[in-house]
C-alpha positions as CSV (number, residue, x, y, z in Angstrom):
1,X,-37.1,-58.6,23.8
2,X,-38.9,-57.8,20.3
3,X,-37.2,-55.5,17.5
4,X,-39.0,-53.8,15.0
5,X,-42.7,-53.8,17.1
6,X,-43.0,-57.9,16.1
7,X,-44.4,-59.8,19.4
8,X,-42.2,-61.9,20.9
9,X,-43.0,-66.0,20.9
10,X,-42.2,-69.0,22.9
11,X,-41.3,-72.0,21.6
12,X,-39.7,-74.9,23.7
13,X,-37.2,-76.4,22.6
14,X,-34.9,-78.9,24.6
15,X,-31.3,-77.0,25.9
16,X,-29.0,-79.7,24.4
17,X,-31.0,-78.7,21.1
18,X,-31.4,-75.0,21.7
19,X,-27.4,-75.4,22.0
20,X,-26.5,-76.6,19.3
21,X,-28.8,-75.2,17.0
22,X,-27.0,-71.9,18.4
23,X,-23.5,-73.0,17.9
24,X,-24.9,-74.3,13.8
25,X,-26.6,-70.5,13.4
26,X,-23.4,-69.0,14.8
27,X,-21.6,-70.8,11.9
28,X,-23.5,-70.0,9.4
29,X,-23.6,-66.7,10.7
30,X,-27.1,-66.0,11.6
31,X,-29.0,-65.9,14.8
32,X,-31.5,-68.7,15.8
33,X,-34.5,-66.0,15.8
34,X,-33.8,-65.3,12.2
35,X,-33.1,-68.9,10.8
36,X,-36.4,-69.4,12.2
37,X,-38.3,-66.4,11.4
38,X,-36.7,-67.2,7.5
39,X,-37.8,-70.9,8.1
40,X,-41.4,-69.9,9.1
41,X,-41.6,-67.6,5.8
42,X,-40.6,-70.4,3.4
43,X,-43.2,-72.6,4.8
44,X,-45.9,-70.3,4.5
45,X,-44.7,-69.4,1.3
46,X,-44.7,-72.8,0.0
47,X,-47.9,-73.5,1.5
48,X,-49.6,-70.3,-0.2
49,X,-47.9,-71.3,-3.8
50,X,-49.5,-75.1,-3.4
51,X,-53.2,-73.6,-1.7
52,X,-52.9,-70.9,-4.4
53,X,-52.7,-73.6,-7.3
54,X,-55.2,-76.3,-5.8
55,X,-57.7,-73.8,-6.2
56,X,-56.7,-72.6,-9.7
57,X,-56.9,-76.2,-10.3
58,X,-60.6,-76.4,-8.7
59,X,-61.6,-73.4,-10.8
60,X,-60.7,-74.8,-14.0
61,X,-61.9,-78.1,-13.2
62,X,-65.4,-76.4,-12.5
63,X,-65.3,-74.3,-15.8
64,X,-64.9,-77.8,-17.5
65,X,-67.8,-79.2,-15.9
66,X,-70.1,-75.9,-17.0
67,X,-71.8,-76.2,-20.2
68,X,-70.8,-73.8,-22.8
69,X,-73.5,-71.2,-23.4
70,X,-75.1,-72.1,-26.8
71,X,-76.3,-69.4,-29.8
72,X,-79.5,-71.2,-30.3
């Protein structure tokens, strides 16, 4: 079942894992589909920031490399 119109996904995940991991959710007082979903957000997140930056990086790197236009 899907809230909010988001499509549902499978992962697989082994039941002594998918056990426990409940029981550490349930004490921290979150569900498994939002540790997760939270997980999946800081990753991309991260991964943005650091894709965002190498190519600021590149960019400046190039405008380096360009020779600045003269007044001659």
């Amino acid at each position: 079942m899907t809230t909010k119109g988001t499509p549902g996904r499978v992962v697989r995940i082994d039941d002594e894992t998918w056990a426990a991991y409940g029981e550490l959710c349930a004490e921290e007082g979150t569900s498994r589909a939002d540790d997760l979903r939270r997980h999946a957000h800081a990753r991309v997140a991260a991964w943005r920031a650091a894709s965002r930056k190498q190519r600021l990086k590149a960019l400046a790197e190039d405008a380096k490399r360009k020779p600045a236009d003269s007044d001659d």
